[in-house]
C-alpha atoms as an extended CHARMM CRD file, in Angstrom:
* protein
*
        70  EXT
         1         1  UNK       CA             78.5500000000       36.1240000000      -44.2210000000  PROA      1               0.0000000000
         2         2  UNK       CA             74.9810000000       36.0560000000      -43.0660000000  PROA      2               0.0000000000
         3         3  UNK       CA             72.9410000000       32.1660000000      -43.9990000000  PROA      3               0.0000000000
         4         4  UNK       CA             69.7900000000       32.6220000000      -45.8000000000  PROA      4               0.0000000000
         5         5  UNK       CA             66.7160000000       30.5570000000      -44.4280000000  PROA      5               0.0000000000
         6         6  UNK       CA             63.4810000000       29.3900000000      -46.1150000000  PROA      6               0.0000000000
         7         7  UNK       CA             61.3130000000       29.2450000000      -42.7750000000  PROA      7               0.0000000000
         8         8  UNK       CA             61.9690000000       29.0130000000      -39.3170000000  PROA      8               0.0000000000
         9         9  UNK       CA             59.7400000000       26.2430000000      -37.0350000000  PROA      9               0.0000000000
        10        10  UNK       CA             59.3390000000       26.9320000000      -33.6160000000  PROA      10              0.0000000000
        11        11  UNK       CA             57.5730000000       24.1340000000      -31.7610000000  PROA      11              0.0000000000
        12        12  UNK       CA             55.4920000000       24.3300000000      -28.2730000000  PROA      12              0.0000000000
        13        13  UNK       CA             58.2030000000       21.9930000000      -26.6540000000  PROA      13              0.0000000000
        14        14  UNK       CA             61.2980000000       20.3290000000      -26.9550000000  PROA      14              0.0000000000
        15        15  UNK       CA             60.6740000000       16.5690000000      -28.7710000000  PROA      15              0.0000000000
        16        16  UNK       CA             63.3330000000       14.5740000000      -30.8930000000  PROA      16              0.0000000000
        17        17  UNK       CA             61.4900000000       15.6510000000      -33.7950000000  PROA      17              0.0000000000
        18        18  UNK       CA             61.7790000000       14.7510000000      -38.0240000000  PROA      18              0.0000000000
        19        19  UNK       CA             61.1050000000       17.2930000000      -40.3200000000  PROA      19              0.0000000000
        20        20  UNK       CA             60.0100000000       16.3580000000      -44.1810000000  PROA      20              0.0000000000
        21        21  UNK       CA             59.8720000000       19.0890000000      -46.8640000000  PROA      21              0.0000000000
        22        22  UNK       CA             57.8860000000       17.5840000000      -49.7100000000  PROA      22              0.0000000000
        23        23  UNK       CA             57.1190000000       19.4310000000      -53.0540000000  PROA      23              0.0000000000
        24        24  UNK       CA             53.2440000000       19.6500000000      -54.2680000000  PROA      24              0.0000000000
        25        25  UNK       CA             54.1020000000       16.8060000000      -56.4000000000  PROA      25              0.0000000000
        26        26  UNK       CA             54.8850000000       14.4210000000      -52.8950000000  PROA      26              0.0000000000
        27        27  UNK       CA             58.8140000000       14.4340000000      -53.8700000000  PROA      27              0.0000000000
        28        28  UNK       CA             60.7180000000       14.9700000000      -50.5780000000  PROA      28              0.0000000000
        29        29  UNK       CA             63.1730000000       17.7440000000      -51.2250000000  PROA      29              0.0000000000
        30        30  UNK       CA             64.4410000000       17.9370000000      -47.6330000000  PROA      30              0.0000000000
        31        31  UNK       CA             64.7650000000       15.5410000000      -44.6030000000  PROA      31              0.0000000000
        32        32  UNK       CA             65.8570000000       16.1380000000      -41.1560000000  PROA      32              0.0000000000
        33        33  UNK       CA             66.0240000000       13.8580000000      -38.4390000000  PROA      33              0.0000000000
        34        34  UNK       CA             67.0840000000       14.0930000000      -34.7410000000  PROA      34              0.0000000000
        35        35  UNK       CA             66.1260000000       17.7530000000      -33.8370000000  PROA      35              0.0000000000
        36        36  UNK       CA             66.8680000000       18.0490000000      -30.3200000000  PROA      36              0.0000000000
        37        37  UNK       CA             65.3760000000       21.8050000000      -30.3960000000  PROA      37              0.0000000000
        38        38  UNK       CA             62.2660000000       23.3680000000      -30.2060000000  PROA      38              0.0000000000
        39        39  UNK       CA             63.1080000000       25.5160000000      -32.8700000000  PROA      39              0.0000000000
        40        40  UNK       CA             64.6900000000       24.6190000000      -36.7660000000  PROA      40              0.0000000000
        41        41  UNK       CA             65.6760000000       26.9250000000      -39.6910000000  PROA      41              0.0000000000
        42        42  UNK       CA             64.7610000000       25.1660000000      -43.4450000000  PROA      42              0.0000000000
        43        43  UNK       CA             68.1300000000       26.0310000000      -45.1910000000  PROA      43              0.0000000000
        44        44  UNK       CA             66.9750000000       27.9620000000      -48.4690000000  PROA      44              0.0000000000
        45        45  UNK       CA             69.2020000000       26.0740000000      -50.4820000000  PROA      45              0.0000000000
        46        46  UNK       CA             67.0520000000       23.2170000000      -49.6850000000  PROA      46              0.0000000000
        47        47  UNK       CA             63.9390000000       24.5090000000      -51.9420000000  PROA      47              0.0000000000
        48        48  UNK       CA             63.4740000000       26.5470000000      -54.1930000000  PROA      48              0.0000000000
        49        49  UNK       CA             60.1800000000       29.2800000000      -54.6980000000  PROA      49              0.0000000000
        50        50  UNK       CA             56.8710000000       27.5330000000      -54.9810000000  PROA      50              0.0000000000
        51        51  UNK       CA             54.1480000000       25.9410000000      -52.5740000000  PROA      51              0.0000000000
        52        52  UNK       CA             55.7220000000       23.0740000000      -50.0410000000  PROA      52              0.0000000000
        53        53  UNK       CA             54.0420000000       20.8360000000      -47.6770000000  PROA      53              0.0000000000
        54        54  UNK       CA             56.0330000000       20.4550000000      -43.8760000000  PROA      54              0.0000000000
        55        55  UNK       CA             55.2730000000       17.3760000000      -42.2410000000  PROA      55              0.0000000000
        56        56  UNK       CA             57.1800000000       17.6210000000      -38.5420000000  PROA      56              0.0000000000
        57        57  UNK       CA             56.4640000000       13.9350000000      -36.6300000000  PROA      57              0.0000000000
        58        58  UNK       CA             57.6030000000       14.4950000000      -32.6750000000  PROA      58              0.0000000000
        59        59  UNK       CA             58.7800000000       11.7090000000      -30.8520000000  PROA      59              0.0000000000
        60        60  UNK       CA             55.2050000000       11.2320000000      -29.1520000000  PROA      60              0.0000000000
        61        61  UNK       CA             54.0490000000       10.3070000000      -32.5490000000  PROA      61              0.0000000000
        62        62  UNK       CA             51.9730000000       12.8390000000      -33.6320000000  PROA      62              0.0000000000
        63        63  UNK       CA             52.3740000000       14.3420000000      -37.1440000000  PROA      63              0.0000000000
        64        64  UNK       CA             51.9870000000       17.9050000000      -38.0170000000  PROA      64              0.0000000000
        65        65  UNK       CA             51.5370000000       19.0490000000      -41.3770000000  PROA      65              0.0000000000
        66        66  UNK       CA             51.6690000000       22.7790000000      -42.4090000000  PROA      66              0.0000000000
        67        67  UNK       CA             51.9610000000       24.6820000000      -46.2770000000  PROA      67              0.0000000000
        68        68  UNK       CA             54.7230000000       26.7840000000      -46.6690000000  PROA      68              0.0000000000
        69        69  UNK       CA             54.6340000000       28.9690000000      -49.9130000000  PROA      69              0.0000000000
        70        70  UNK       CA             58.0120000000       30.5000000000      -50.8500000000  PROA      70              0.0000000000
């Protein structure tokens, strides 16, 4: 049985990075902490279709925000 995904993230590197899914409205449908990778798959069942804001924060402390439109 094949897993659906909402979006993959690839990153440049390799950081212990969090990953918050937020809805247009600022609720946080998703959070995921501790990613050891420098790549992460959004499960689908996390969100459902509309617009989403990502907000990835590495553990050098920068924050990266990015749309994601389902």
């Amino acid at each position: 049985m094949s897993r659906k995904c909402a979006a993959t993230l690839s990153f440049p590197k390799t950081w212990n990075q969090w990953v918050q899914v937020s809805d247009v409205l600022g609720r946080v449908v998703g959070s995921y902490r501790n990613i050891n990778s420098n790549q992460f798959t959004i499960p689908s069942a996390s969100i459902q279709k509309g617009v989403y804001l990502i907000k990835i924060l590495n553990s050098e402390g920068r924050v990266y925000t990015f749309k994601l439109q389902r």
